[in-house]
KEKOL-236308 format. One record per residue: residue number from 1; chain; x, y, z of N, C-alpha, C in turn. Coordinates in Angstrom, 1 decimal. Atoms other than C-alpha are relative to their C-alpha. Layout:
! KEKOL-236308
{k NUM&c A&n_x X&n_y Y&n_z Z&ca_x X&ca_y Y&ca_z Z&c_x X&c_y Y&c_z Z} .
...
! end
This chain:
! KEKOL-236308
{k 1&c A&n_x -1.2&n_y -0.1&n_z 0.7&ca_x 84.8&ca_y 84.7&ca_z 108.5&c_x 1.1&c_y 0.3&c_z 1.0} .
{k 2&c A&n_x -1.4&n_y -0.3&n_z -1.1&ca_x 88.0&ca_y 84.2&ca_z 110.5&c_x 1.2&c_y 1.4&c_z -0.2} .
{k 3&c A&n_x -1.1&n_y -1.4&n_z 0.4&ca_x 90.7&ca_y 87.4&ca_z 110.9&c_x 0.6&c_y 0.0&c_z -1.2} .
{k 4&c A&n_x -1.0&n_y -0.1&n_z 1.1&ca_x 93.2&ca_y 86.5&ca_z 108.3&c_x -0.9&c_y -0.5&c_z -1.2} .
{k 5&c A&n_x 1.3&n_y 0.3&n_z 1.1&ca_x 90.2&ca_y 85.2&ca_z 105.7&c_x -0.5&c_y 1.3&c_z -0.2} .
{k 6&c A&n_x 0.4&n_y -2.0&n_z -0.3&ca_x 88.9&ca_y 89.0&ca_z 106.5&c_x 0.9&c_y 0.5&c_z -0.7} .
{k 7&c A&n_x -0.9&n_y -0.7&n_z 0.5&ca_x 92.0&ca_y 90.3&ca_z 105.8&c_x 0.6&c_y -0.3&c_z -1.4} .
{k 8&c A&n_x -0.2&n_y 1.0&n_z 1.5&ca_x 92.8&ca_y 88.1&ca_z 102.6&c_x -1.2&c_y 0.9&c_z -1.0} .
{k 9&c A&n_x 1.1&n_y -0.8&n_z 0.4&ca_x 89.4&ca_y 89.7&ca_z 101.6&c_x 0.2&c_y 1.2&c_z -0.6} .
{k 10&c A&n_x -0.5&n_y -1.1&n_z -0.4&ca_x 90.6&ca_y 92.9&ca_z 102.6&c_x 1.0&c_y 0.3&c_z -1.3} .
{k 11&c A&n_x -1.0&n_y -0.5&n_z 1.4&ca_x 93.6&ca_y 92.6&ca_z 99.8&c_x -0.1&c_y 0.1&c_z -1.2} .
{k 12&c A&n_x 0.3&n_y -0.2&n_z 1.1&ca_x 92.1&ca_y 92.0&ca_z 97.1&c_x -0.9&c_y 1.4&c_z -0.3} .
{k 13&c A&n_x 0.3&n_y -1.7&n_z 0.7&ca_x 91.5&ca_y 95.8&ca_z 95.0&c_x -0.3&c_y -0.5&c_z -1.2} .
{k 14&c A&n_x 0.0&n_y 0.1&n_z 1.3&ca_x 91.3&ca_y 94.2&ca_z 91.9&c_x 1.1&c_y 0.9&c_z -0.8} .
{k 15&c A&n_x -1.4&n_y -0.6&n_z 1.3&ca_x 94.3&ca_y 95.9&ca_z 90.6&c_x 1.0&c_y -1.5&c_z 0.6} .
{k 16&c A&n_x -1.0&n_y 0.9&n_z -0.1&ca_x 96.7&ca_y 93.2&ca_z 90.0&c_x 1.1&c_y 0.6&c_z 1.2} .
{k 17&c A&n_x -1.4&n_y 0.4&n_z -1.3&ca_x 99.9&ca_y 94.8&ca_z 91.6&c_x -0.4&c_y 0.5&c_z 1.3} .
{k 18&c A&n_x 0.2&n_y -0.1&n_z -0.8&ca_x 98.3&ca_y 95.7&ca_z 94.3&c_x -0.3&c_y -1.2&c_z 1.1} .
{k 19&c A&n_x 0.2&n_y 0.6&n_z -1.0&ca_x 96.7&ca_y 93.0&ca_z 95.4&c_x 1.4&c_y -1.5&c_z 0.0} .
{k 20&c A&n_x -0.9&n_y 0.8&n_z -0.1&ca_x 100.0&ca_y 90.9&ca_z 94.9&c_x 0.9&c_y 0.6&c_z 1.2} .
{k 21&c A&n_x -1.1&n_y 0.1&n_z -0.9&ca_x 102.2&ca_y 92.8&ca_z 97.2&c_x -0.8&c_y 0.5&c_z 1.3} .
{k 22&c A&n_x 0.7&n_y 0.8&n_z -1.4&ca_x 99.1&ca_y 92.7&ca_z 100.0&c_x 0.1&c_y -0.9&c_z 0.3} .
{k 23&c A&n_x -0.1&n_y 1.1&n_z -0.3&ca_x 98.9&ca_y 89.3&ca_z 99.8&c_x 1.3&c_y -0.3&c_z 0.3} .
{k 24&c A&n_x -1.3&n_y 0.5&n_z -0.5&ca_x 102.3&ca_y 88.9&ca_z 99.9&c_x 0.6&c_y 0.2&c_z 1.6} .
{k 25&c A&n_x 0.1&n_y -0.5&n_z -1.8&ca_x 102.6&ca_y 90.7&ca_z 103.2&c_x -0.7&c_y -0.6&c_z 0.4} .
{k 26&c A&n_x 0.6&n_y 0.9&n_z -0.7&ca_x 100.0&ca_y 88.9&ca_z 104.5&c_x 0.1&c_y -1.3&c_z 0.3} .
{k 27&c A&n_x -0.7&n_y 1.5&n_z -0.1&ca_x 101.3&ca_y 85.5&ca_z 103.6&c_x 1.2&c_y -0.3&c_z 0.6} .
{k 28&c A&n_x -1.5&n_y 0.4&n_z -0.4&ca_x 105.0&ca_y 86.1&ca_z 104.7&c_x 0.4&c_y 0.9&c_z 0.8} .
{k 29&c A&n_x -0.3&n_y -0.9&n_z -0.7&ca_x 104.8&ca_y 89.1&ca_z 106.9&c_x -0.9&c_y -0.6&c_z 1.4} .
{k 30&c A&n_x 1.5&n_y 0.0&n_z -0.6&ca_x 101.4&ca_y 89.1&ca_z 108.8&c_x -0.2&c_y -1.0&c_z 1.2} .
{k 31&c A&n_x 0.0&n_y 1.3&n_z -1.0&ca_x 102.2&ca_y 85.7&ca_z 110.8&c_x 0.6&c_y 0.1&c_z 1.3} .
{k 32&c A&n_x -0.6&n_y 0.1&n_z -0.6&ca_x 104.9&ca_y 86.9&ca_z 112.4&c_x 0.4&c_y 1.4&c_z 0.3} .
{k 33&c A&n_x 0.6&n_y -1.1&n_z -0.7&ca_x 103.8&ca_y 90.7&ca_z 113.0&c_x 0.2&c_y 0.0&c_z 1.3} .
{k 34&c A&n_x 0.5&n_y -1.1&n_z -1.8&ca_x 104.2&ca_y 92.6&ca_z 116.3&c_x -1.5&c_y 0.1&c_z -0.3} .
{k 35&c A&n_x 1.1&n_y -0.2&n_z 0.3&ca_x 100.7&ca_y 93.2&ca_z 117.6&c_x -0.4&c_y 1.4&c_z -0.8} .
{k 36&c A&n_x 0.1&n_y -1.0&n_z 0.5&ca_x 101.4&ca_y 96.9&ca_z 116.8&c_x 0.0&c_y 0.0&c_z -1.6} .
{k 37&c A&n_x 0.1&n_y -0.1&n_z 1.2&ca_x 102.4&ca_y 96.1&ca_z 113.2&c_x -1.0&c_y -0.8&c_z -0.7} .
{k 38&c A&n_x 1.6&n_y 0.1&n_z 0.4&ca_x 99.2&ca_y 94.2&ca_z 112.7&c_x -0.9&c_y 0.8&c_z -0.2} .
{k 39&c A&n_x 1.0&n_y -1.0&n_z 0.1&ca_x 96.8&ca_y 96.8&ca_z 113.9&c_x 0.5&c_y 1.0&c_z -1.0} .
{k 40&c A&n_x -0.2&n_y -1.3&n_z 1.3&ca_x 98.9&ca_y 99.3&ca_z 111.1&c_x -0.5&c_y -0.8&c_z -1.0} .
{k 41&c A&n_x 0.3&n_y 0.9&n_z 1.1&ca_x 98.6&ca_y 96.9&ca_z 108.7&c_x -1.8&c_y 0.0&c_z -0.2} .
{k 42&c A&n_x 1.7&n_y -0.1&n_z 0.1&ca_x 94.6&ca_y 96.6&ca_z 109.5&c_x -0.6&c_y 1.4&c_z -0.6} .
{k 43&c A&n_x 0.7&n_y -1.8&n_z 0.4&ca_x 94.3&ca_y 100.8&ca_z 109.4&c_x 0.5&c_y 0.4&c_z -1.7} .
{k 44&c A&n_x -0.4&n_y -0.1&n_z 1.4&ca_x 96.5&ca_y 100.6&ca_z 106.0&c_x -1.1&c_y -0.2&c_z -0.7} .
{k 45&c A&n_x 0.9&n_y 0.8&n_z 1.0&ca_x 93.8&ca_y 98.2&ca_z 104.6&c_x -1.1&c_y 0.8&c_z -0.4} .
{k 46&c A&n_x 1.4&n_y -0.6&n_z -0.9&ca_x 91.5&ca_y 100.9&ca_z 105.8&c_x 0.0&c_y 1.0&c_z -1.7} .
{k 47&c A&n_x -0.2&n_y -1.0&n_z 0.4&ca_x 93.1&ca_y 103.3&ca_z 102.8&c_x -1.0&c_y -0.3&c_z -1.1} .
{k 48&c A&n_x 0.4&n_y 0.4&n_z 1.3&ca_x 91.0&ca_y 103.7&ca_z 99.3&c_x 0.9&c_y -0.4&c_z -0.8} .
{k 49&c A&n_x -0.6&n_y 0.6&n_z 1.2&ca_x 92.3&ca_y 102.4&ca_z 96.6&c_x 0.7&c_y 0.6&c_z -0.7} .
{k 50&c A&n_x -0.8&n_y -0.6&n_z 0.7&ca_x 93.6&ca_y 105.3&ca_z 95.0&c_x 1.5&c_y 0.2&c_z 1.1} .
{k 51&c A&n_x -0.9&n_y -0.5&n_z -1.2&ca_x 95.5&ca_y 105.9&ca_z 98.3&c_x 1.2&c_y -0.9&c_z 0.2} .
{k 52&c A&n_x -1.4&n_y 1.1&n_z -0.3&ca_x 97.3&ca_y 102.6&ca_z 98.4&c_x 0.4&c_y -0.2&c_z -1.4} .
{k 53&c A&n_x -0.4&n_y -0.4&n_z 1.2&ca_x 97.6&ca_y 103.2&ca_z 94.6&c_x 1.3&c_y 1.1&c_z 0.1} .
{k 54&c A&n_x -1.2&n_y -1.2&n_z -0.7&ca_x 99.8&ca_y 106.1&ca_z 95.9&c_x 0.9&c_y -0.4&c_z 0.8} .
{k 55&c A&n_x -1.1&n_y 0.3&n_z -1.3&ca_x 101.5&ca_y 104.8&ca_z 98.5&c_x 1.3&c_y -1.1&c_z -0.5} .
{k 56&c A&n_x -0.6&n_y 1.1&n_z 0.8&ca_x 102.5&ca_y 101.2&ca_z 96.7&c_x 1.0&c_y 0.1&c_z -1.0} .
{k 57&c A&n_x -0.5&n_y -0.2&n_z 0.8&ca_x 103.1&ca_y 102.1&ca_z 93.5&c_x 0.2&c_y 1.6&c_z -0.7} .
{k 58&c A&n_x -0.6&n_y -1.3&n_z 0.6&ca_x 103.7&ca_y 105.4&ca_z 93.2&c_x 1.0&c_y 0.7&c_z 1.2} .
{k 59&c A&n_x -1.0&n_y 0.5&n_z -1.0&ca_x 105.7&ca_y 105.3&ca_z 96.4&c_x -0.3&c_y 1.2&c_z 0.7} .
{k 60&c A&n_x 0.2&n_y -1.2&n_z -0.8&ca_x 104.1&ca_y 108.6&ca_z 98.0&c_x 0.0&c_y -0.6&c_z 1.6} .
{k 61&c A&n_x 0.0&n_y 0.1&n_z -1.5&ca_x 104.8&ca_y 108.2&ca_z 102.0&c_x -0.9&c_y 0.5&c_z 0.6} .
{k 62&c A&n_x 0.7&n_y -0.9&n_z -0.7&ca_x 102.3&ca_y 109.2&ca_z 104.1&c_x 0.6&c_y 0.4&c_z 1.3} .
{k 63&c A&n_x -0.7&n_y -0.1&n_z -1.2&ca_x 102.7&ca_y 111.0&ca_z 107.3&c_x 0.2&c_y -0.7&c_z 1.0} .
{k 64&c A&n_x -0.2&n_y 0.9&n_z -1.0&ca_x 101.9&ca_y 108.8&ca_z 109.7&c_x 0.8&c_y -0.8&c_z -0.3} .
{k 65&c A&n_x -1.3&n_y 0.9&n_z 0.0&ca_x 104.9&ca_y 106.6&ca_z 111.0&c_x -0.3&c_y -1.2&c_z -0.3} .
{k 66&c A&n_x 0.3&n_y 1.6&n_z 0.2&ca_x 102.9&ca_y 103.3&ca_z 111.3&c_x -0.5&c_y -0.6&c_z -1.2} .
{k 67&c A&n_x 0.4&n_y 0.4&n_z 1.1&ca_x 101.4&ca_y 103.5&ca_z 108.0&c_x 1.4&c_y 0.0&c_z -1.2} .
{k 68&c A&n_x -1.5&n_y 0.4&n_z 1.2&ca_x 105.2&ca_y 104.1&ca_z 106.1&c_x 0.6&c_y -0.9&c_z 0.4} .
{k 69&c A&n_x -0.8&n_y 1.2&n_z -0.2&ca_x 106.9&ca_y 101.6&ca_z 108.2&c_x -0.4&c_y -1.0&c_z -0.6} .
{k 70&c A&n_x 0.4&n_y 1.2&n_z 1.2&ca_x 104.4&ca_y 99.0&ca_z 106.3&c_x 0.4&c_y 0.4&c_z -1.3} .
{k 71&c A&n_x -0.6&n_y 0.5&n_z 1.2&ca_x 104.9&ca_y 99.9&ca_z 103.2&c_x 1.2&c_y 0.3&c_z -0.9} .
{k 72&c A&n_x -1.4&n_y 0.4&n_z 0.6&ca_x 108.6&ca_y 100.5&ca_z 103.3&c_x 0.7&c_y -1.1&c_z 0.0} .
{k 73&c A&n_x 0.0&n_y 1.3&n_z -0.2&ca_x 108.5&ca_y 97.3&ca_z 104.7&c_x -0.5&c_y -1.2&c_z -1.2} .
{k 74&c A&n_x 0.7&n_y 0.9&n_z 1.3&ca_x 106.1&ca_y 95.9&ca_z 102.0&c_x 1.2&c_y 0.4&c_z -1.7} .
{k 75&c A&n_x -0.5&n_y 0.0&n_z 1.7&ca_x 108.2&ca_y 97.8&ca_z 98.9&c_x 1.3&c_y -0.2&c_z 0.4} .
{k 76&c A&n_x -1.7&n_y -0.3&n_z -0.1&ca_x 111.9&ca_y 96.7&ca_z 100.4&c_x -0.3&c_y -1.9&c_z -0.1} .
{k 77&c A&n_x 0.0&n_y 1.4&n_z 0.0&ca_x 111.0&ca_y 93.0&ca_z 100.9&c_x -0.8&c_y -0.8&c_z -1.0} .
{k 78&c A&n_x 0.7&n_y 0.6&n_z 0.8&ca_x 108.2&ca_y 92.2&ca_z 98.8&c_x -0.5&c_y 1.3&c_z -1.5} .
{k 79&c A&n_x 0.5&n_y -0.8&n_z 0.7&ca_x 108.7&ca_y 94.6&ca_z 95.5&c_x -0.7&c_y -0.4&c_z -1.2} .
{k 80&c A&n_x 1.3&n_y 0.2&n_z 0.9&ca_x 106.3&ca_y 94.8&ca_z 92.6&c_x 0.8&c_y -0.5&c_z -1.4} .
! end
């Protein structure tokens, strides 16, 4: 399975808006990523489900810097 096939994988949660505004990041962000904002993006993917249920759509920030830059990034450009 190639990287971005992985990571495509990776997006789908089976919750609808979730896995729409992964994908979306991945299709229109993800290409044109810094290496740094790839590897956040990989450790994001890393979260459970409730977590990025939190983060996404219920817009809790976590502490770490590299994990809010994505998804202030994901809910300013690509919202739900």
């Amino acid at each position: 399975m190639s990287g971005q096939s992985h990571l495509r994988w990776q997006c789908r949660r089976g919750m609808r808006e979730l896995d729409e505004l992964l994908l979306r990041y991945l299709e229109n962000r993800y290409p044109v990523a810094t290496d740094d904002e790839k590897v956040a993006f990989q450790r994001f993917l890393a979260l459970s489900d409730p977590e990025l249920n939190g983060c996404l759509l219920q817009q809790q920030i976590p502490d770490e810097e590299s994990k809010s830059l994505i998804i202030k990034y994901i809910l300013n450009n690509y919202p739900p």
